[in-house]
C-alpha positions as CSV (number, residue, x, y, z in Angstrom):
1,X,0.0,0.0,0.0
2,X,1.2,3.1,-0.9
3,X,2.3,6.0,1.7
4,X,-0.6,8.6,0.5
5,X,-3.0,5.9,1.5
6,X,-1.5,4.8,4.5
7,X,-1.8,8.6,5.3
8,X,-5.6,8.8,5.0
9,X,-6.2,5.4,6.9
10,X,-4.5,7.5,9.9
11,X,-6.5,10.6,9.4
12,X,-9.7,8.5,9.3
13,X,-8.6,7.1,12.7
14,X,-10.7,9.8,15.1
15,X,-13.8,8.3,13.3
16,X,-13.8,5.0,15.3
17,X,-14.4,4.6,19.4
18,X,-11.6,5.9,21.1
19,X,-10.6,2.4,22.4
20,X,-9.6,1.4,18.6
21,X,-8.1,3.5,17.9
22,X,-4.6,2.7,19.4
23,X,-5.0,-0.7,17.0
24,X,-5.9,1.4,13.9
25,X,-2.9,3.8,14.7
26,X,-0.7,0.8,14.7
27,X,-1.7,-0.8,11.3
28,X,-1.2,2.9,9.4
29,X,2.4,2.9,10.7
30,X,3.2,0.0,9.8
31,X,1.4,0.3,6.5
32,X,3.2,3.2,5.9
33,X,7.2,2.1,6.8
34,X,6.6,-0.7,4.5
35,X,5.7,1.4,1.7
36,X,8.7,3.9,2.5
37,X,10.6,0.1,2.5
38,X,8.9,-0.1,-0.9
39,X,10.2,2.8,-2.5
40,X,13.5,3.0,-1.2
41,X,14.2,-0.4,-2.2
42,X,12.9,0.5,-5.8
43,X,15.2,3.6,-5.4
44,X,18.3,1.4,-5.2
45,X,20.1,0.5,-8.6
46,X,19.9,-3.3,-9.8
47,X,23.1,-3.9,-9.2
48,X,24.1,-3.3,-5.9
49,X,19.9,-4.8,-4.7
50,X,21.6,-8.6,-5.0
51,X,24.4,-8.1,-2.7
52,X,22.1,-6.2,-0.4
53,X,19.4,-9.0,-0.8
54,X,21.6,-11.6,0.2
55,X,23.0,-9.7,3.5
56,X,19.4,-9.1,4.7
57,X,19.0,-12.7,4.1
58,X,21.7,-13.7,6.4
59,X,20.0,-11.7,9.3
60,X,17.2,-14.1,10.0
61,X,15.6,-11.8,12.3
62,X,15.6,-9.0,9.7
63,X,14.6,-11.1,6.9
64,X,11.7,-12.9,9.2
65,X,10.2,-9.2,9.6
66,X,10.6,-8.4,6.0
67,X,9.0,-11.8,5.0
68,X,6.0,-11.4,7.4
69,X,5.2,-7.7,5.9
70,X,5.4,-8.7,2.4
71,X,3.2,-11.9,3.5
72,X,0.9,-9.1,4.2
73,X,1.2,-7.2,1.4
74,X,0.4,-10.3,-0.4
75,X,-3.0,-11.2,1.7
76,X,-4.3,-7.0,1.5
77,X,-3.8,-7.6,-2.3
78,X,-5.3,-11.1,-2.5
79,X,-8.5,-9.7,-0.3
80,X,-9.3,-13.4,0.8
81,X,-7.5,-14.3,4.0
82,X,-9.2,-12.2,6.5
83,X,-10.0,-15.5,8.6
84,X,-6.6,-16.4,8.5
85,X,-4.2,-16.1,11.2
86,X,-1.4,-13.4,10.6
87,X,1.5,-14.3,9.1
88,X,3.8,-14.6,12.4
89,X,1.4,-17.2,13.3
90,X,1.4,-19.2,10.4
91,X,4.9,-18.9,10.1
92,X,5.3,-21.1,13.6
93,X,3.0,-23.7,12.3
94,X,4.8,-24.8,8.7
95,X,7.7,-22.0,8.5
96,X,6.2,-20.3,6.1
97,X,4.0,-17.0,6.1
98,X,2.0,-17.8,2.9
99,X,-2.0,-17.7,3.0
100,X,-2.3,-20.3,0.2
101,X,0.2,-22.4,1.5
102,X,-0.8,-22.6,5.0
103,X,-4.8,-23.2,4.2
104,X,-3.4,-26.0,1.4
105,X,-1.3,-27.7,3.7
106,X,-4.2,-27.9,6.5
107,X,-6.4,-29.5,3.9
108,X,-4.1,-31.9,3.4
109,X,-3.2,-32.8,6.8
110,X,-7.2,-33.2,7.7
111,X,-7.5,-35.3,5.0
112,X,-4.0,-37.5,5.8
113,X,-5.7,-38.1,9.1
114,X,-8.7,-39.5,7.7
115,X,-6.3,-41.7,5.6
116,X,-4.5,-42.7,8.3
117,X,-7.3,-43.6,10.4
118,X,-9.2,-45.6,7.9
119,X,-6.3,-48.1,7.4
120,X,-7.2,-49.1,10.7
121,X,-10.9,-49.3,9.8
122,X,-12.3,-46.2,11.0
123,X,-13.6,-42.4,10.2
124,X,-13.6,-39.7,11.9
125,X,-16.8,-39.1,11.9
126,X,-17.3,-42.2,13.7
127,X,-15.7,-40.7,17.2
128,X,-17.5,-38.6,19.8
129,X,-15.1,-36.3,20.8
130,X,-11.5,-35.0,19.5
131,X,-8.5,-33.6,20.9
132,X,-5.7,-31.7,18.2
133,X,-3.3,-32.0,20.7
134,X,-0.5,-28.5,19.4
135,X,-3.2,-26.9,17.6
136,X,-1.2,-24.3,16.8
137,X,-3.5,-21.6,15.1
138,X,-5.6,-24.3,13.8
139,X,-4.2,-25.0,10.5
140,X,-5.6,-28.7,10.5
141,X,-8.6,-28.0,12.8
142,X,-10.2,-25.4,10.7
143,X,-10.7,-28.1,8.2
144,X,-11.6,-30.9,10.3
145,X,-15.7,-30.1,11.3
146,X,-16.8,-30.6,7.1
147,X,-15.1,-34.3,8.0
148,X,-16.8,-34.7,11.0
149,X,-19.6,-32.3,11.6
150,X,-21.5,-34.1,14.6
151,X,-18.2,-34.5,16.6
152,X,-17.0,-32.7,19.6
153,X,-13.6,-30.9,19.2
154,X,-10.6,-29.3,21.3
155,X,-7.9,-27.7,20.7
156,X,-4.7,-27.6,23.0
157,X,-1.6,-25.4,22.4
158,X,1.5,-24.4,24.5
159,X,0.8,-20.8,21.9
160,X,-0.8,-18.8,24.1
161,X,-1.6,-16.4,21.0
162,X,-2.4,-19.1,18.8
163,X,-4.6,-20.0,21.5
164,X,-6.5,-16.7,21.7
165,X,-6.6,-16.3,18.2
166,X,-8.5,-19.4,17.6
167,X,-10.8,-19.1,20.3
168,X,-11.7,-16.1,18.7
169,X,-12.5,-17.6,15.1
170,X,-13.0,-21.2,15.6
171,X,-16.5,-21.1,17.1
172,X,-17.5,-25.0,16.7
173,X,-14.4,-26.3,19.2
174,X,-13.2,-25.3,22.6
175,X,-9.9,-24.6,23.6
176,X,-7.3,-25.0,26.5
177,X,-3.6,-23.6,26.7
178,X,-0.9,-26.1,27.4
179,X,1.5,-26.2,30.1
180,X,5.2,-27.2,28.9
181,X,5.0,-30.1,30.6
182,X,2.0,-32.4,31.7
183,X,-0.5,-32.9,33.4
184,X,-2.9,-31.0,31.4
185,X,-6.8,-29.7,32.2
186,X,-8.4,-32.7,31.3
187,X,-9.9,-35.6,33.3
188,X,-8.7,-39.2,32.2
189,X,-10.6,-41.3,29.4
190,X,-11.5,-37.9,27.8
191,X,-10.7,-38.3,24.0
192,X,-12.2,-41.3,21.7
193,X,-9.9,-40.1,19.2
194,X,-6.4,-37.6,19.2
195,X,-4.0,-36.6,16.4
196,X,-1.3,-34.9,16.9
197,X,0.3,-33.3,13.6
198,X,4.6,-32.1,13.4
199,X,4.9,-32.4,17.6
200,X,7.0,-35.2,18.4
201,X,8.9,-34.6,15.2
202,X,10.4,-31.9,17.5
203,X,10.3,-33.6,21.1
204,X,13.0,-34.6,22.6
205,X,13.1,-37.8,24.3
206,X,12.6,-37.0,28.0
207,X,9.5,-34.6,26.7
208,X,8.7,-37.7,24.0
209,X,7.6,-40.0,27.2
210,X,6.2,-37.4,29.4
211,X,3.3,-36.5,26.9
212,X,2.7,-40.0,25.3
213,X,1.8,-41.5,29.4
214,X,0.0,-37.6,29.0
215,X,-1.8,-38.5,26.1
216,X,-2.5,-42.1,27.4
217,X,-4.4,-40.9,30.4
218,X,-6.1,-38.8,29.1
219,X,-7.2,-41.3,26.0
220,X,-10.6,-43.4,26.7
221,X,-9.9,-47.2,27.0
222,X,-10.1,-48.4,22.8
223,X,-9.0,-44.8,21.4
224,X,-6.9,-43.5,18.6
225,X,-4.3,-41.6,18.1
226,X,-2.8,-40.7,15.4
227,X,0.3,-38.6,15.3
228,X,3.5,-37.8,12.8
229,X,7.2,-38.5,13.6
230,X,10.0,-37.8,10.6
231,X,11.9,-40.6,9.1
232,X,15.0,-42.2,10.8
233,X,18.1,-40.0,10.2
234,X,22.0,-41.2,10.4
235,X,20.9,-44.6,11.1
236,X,19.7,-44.1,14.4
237,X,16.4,-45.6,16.2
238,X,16.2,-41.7,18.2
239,X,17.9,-38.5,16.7
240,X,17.7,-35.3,18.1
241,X,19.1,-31.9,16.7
242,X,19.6,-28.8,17.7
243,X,18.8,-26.9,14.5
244,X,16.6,-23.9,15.1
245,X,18.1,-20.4,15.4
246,X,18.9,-19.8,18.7
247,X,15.7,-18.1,20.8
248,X,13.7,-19.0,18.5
249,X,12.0,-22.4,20.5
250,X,13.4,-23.9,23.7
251,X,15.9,-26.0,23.4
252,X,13.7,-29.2,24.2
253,X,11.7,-28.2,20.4
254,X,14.1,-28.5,18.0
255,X,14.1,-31.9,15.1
256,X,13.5,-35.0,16.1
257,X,13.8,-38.5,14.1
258,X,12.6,-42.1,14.7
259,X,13.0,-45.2,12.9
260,X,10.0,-47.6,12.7
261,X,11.6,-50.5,15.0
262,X,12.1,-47.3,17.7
263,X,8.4,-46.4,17.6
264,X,7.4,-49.9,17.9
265,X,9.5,-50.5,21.0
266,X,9.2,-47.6,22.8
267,X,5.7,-45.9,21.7
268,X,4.2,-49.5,22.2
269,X,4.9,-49.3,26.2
270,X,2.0,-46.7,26.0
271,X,0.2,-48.2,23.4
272,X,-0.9,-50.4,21.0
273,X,1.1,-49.7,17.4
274,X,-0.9,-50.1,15.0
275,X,-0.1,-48.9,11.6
276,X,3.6,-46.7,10.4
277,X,3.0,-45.0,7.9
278,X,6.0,-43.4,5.8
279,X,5.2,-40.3,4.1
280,X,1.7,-40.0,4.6
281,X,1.0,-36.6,6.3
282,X,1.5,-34.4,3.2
283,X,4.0,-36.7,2.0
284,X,6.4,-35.5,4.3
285,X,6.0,-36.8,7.6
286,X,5.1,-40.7,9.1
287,X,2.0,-41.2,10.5
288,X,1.7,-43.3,13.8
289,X,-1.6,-45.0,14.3
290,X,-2.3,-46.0,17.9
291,X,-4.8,-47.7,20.0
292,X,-5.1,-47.8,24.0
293,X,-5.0,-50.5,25.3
């Protein structure tokens, strides 16, 4: 959006209740810095831009903010993504801040479960109640009610933003924010059916243990759960790395990889193993299939 424009959005601002005013305020300035961004950067000859380019790039934190405002750029353009989360938000989910990409990928992944889960002969329409245990901002749960519309849903997230957001836009589930480590606010034999999506794939192995005896208490006796772990990496059963920019997660959420015979062993003391998948959550990630016991 261009400066001038930006300009009258302020103006306009005594024209709303006094307490939005501080919000509206907000957006213009940051409408207008990015179009002062705009035009300085089209003010810079062609040659010296690469060189520039690539040492913004090297700042992460830098080229994070400049991602997320021309993300926004994008979606003001586009017109269409007013229910979306913003673009901080959906860049902690899938590490990217793209509209398209973000509601694509959460189609997928609601659809992968219902994959998943009728390998093992079931739907998920068929349970009562379901948990998306690391909601996030409800990239998979947002398209989850058209695939079961007469079941319960919850949402749980350690986000406490991604949290508020959804319980502001997600009407038809309920929502609880996550302490980092269990128990959480629900009574035992709660859930007929659980997925968690890209969770343990960044666990490590103390956290690993400490939610899957979580998840199996508070699982009903004959529930699912499906959830996603990555491939085995450097030929080990359990890998963990370190690979996030520094600050960015705690250091117990980084990557974490398991190999078929280490999910077997170790996620069968909890439960019942029933199907691994490779590749079946957007063609990426394994899916775990697992049954209480």
């Amino acid at each position: 959006m261009g400066t001038k424009s930006a300009l009258v959005q302020t103006e306009r601002v005594y024209d709303v209740p006094t307490r939005y005013r501080e919000v509206v305020l907000t957006v213009s300035k940051k409408e207008i810095l990015v179009g002062l961004l705009v035009n300085i950067w089209r003010s810079i000859p062609e040659g010296i831009r690469f060189p520039l380019l690539r040492l913004v790039q090297r700042n992460k934190p830098v080229n994070r903010w400049l991602m997320f405002r021309h993300a926004e750029m994008k979606d003001r353009a586009n017109g269409k993504w007013d229910h979306l989360p913003p673009t901080e938000m959906r860049y902690r989910v899938g590490g990217s801040p793209d509209a398209e990409e973000f509601v694509k990928i959460g189609k997928t992944c609601a659809n992968d479960i219902q994959a998943a889960l009728q390998q093992v002969g079931r739907d998920l329409s068929s349970f009562d109640r379901i948990l998306d245990f690391g909601c996030g901002c409800g990239r998979t749960l947002m398209h989850m009610k058209e695939l079961a519309p007469n079941s319960q849903f919850d949402g749980i997230d350690i986000d406490a933003k991604a949290i508020a957001w959804c319980e502001r836009n997600l009407n038809f589930a309920n929502f609880s924010l996550s302490k980092e480590t269990p128990p959480i606010d629900y009574p035992p034999n709660t859930f007929d059916c659980i997925y968690v999506i890209s969770v343990f794939t960044h666990l490590d192995e103390d956290y690993q243990f400490r939610w899957l005896e979580e998840l199996q208490r508070i699982a009903k006796p004959g529930a699912l759960v499906v959830l996603t772990v990555n491939a085995a990496k450097n030929g080990q059963g359990f890998f963990f790395e370190r690979s996030y920019e520094e600050g960015l997660f705690p250091v117990w959420y980084q990557n974490t990889y398991h190999s078929s015979d280490y999910v077997f062993e170790n996620f069968g003391k909890y439960f019942e193993v029933l199907k691994h998948l490779p590749r079946s959550m957007n063609a990426h990630q394994d899916v775990v299939v697992l049954r209480k016991r």
